[in-house]
N, C-alpha and C positions, 0 to 999 in steps of 0.2 A: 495804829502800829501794825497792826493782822494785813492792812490793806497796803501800808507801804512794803512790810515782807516780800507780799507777794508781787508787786510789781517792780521788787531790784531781784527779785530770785526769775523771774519773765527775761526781766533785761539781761541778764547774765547768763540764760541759756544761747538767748537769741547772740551775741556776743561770741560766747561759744561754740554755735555755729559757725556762723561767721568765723570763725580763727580756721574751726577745721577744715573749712573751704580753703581757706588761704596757704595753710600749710600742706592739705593736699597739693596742691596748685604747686607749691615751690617744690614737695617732694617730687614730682614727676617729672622737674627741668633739671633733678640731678643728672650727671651723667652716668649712662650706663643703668642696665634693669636686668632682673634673675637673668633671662633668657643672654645676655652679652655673656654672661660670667658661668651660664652653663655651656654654652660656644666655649669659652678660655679653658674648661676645666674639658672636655669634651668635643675635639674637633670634628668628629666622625660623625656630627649630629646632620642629617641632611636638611635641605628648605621646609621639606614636607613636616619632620618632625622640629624644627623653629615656627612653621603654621600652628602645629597642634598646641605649641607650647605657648605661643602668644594666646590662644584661644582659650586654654587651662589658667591663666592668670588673667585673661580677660584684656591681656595689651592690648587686642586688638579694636578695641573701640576707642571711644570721645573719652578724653581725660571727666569730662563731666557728668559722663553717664557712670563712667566704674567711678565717681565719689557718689554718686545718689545712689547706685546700686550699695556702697560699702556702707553710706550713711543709713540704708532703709536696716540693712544688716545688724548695724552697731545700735539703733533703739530696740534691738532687741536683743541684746547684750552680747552680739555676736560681733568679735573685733579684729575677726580675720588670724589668720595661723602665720607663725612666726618661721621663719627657713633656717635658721641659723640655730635653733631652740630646738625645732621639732617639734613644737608644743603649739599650744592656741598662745595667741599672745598675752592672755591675762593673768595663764598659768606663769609664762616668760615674766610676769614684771611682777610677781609676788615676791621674793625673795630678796630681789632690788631693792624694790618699793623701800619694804619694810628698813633695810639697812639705812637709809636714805634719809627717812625717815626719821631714826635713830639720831642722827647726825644733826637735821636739821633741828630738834627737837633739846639737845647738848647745848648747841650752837646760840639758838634762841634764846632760852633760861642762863648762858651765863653773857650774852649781850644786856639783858634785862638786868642782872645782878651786877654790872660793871659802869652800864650805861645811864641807868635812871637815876641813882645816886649819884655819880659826878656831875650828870648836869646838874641837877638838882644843890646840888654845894655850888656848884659855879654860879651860879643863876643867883642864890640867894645871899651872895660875898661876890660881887660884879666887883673886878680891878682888884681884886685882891692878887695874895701870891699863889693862892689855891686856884683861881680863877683862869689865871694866866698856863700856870700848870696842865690843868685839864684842857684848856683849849690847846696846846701846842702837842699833845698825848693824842688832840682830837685829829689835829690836822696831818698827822705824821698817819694815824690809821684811817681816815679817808683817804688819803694820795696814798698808802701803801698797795701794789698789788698783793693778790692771796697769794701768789705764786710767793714773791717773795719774804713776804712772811711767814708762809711754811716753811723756808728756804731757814730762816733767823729760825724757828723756834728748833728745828730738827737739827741746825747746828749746837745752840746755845743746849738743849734740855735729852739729846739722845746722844749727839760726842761729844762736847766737853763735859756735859753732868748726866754721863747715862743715867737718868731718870726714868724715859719712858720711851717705848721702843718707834724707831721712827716708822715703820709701817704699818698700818689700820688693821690689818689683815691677823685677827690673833688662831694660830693653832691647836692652841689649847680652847676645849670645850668647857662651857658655861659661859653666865652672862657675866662674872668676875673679869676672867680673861678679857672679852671683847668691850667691855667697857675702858679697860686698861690700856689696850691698845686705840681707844678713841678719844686719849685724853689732846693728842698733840692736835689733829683733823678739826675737834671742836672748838679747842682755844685758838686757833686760828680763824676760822668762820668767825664764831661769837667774838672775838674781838673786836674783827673786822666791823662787825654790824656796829658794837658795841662804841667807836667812835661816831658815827652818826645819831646814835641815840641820845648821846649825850650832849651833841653841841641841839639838838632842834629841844631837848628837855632843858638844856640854860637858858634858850631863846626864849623856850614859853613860861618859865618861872619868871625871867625876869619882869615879860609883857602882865604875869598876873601880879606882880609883886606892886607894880606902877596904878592896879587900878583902884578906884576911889575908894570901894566899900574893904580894900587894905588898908587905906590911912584910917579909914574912922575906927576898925578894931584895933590899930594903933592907938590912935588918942583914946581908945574904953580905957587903954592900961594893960592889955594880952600880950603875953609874951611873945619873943621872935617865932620859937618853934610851934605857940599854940595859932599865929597869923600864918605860918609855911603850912603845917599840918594840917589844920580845919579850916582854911579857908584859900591860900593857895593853890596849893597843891593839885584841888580837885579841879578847878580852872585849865591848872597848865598843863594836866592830861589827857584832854580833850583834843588838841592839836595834834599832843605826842601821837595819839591813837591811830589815827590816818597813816604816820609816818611807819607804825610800827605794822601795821594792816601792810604797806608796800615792802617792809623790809622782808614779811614772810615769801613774798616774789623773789626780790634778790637772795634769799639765804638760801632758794631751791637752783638758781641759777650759780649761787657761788657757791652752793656746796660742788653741783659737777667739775668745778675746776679744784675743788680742795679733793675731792674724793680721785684725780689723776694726778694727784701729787704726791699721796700718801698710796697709791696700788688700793685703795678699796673699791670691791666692788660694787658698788651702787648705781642708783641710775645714770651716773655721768658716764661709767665705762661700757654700760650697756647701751646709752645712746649712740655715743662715737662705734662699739661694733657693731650697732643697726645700722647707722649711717654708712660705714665703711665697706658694711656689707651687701647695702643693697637691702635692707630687710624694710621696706617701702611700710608693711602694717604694724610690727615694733618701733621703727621711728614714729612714725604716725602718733601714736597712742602713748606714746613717752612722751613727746611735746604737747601732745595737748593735756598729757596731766600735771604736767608745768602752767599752761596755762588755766586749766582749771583751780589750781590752787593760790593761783594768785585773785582771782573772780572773788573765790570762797573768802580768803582771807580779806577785800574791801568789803564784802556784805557782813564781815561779821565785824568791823570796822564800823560800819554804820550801826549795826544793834548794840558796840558797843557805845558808842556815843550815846543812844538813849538811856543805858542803864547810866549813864554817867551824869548826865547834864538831861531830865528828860522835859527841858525849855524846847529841846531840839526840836526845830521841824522838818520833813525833809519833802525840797523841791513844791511846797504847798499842802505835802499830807499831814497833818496836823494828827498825834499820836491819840488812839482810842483807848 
């Protein structure tokens, strides 16, 4: 087990390089860089001082040398200074981060409390009415966009039943408030998830419900809920587990579009004004802690598999 850790935590750095290269790479074909947008704000700037300024950001080299210069920088926790912030970049994404975080975290726990159980009835009453139910709930919130489900819930629950306020953003201080104002941003997200969870949790109940060593605790005389409980159930969480390992990618990708729907400031709004602004080392380091957390979450996808089922082998490492 120690030995396979360590070589899916190897492959996910190396991975991780690799992305950073990549999205360096794409960062620098945006158009436009500080030095255009200090020209826009600043015409009087002459050649000599656009020389000094490309050499102060290091424009004037190889795209490949200023990412090995930024990479030799960034293993030493240094992730470059942000334009827009003033700040180092790390200072820049604390604040984010953490909201963002907040969000995904809501979103998650009530995909998991919506979604495991209805598959989970689906799955074990196939063709029934409950069955048919949940899958048409399922398909309406996979084919739904966030946008427009934000769009439903802030109509239905903030003007016609001001219940809860439609913007994220609460001005009253404490965690009461800001939790209050996150009730619309999270049931949206976690819904959203919350239809895929539930039709691949019907899928894999119903694949454990078909296997052999379920009929025979059938014929002992075990009740339906003591055959789902004790002996399904742990089967068809096994599958789910991978799914829900990828859903923590998508919930950090679809929180950015719920968190510009609802005015929160999170990392969606602070990607799009890095991006917008040119901010080359806060874009950077935003996207790749999107992709860092989707890495994070299949490696702990796989450790959970072994606490779950620990038959698992993985790729020939046979658990120690």
């Amino acid at each position: 087990m120690a030995r396979f850790l360590v070589l899916r935590l190897a492959q996910s750095l190396v991975v991780l390089a690799l992305m950073s290269l990549a999205i360096y790479g794409l960062i620098g074909l945006m158009p436009g860089d500080p030095i255009d947008l200090a020209l826009s704000a600043d015409p009087r700037l002459t050649p000599d001082d656009v020389a000094r300024l490309r050499a102060l950001y290091g424009l004037d080299e190889p795209w490949l040398q200023r990412y090995l210069a930024w990479a030799a920088q960034a293993l030493q926790g240094e992730f470059g200074y942000s334009r827009l912030f003033a700040a180092p970049v790390i200072a820049a994404l604390v604040e984010p981060l953490g909201r963002t975080l907040l969000l995904m975290g809501g979103s998650f726990l009530v995909a998991l409390l919506v979604g495991l159980p209805a598959g989970m009835a689906a799955g074990a009453r196939p063709h029934s009415r409950l069955d048919y139910i949940v899958n048409l709930v399922c398909f309406a919130g996979v084919a739904m966009p966030a946008f427009w489900l934000a769009l439903l819930l802030i109509l239905l629950f903030a003007v016609t039943l001001p219940w809860f306020p439609a913007s994220a953003v609460a001005l009253e201080p404490g965690l009461g408030p800001r939790l209050y104002h996150l009730v619309l941003p999270v049931l949206t997200l976690g819904l959203l998830q919350a239809g895929g969870i539930a039709r691949y949790m019907r899928a894999a109940m119903r694949d454990a419900l078909a296997a052999d060593h379920i009929r025979t605790a059938r014929a002992k005389g075990l009740s339906e809920a003591a055959v789902i409980w004790g002996h399904a159930l742990r089967n068809a969480l096994i599958p789910v587990v991978s799914i829900l390992a990828l859903d923590v990618g998508g919930l950090f990708s679809g929180a950015l579009i719920v968190e510009m729907m609802f005015g929160y400031p999170g990392m969606g709004k602070l990607l799009f004004d890095a991006v917008m602004g040119n901010d080359y080392n806060l874009a950077l380091v935003a996207l790749l802690f999107g992709t860092g957390v989707t890495l994070a979450a299949n490696l702990a996808a796989d450790i959970a598999y072994a606490a779950i089922d620990p038959r698992v082998s993985f790729g020939g490492l046979e658990q120690a």
